[in-house]
C-alpha positions in Angstrom: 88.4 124.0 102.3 89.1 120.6 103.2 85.4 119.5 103.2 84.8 121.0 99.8 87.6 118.0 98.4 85.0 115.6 100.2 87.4 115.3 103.2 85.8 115.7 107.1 87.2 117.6 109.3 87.2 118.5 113.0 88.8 121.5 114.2 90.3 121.4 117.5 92.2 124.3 118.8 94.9 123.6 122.0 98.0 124.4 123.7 101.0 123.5 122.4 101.4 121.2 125.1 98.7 119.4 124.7 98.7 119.3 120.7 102.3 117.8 121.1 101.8 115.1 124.1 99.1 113.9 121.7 100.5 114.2 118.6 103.4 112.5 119.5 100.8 109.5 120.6 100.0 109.6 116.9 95.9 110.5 118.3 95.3 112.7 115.2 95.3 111.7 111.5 95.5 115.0 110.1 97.1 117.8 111.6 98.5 121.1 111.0 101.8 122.7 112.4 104.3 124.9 111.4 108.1 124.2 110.9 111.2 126.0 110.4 115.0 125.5 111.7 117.9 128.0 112.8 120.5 125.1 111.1 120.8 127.2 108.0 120.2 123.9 106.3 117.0 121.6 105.8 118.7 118.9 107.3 117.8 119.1 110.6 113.9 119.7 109.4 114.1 117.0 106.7 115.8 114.8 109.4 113.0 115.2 111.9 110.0 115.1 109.7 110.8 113.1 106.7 113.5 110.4 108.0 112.1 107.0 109.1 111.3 107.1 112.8 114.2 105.9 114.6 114.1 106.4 118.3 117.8 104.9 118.9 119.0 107.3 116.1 117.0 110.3 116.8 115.6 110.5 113.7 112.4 111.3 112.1 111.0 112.6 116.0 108.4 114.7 114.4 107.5 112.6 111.4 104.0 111.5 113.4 102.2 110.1 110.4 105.0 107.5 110.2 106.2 108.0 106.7 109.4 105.8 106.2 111.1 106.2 102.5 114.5 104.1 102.3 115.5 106.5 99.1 114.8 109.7 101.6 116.5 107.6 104.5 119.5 107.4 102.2 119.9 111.0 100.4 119.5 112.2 104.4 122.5 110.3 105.2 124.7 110.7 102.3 123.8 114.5 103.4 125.3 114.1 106.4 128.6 113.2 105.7 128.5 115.9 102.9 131.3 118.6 103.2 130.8 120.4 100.3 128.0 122.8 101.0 126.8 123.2 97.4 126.2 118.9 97.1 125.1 118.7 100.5 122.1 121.0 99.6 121.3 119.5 96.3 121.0 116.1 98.2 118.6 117.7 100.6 116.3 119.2 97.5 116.3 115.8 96.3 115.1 114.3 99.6 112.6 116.9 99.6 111.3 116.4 96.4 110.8 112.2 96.9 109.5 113.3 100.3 107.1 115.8 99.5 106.5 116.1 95.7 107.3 112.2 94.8 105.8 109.5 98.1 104.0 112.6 99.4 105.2 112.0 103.0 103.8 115.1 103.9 101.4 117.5 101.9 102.6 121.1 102.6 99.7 123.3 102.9 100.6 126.7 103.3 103.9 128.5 102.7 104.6 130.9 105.0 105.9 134.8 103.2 107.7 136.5 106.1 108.7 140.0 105.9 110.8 142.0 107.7 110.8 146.1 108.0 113.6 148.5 108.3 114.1 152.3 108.0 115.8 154.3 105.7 119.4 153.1 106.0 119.2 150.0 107.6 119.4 146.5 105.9 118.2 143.4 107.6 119.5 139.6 106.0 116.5 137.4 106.8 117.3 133.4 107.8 115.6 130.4 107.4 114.6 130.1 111.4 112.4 133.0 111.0 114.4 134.6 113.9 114.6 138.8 114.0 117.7 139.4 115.2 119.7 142.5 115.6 123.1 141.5 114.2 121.2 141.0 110.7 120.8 144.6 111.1 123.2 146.9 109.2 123.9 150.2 107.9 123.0 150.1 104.0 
């Protein structure tokens, strides 16, 4: 799909160790990888993969293309220190959307859709880290 935009591409197919020692070298200028969280936030995501890379801070550790956004660097903080839980996520979809939609730090590609499966009298409550886990479980 990506050569039909006029873009070349190589596939390469590894181990996760291997994608991630080189990744984190910076050896690939396009890459795809999945992400998710068990924070029940996106700040620990945006943190890692939006926020200027900051070694001292550790901050922005998976954002490998170097993307660095002072107006994303500040909504993260301000996020931070944010008690109310209602603010605190409205400053995160804010970050996202400078991050993603606005600077394009990072083109999303595919959306994952995850679906869980229960019997007849049982209700599952699905989280953001993608997790199956029992105490989710309960009788309807």
């Amino acid at each position: 799909m990506m050569s039909r935009v006029g873009i070349e591409v190589r596939v390469e197919v590894m181990p996760a160790n291997v994608f991630f020692t080189r990744a984190g070298r910076r050896e690939f200028g396009l890459f795809l990888i999945g992400f998710g969280t068990t924070a029940g936030d996106s700040f620990t995501g945006l943190s890692q993969v939006l926020h200027t890379f900051d070694l001292g801070r550790r901050l922005g550790a998976l954002n490998r293309g170097r993307f660095s956004s002072p107006a994303v660097d500040a909504l993260i903080a301000q996020a931070q220190g944010e008690r109310n839980a209602s603010l605190r996520e409205t400053l995160l979809q804010r970050a996202a959307r400078v991050g993603f939609r606005d600077e394009v730090g990072v083109i999303p590609l595919h959306f994952a859709d995850n679906v869980w499966a229960t019997r007849r009298g049982v209700q599952y409550r699905a989280t953001t880290e993608e997790s199956t886990l029992a105490h989710h479980a309960r009788p309807e």
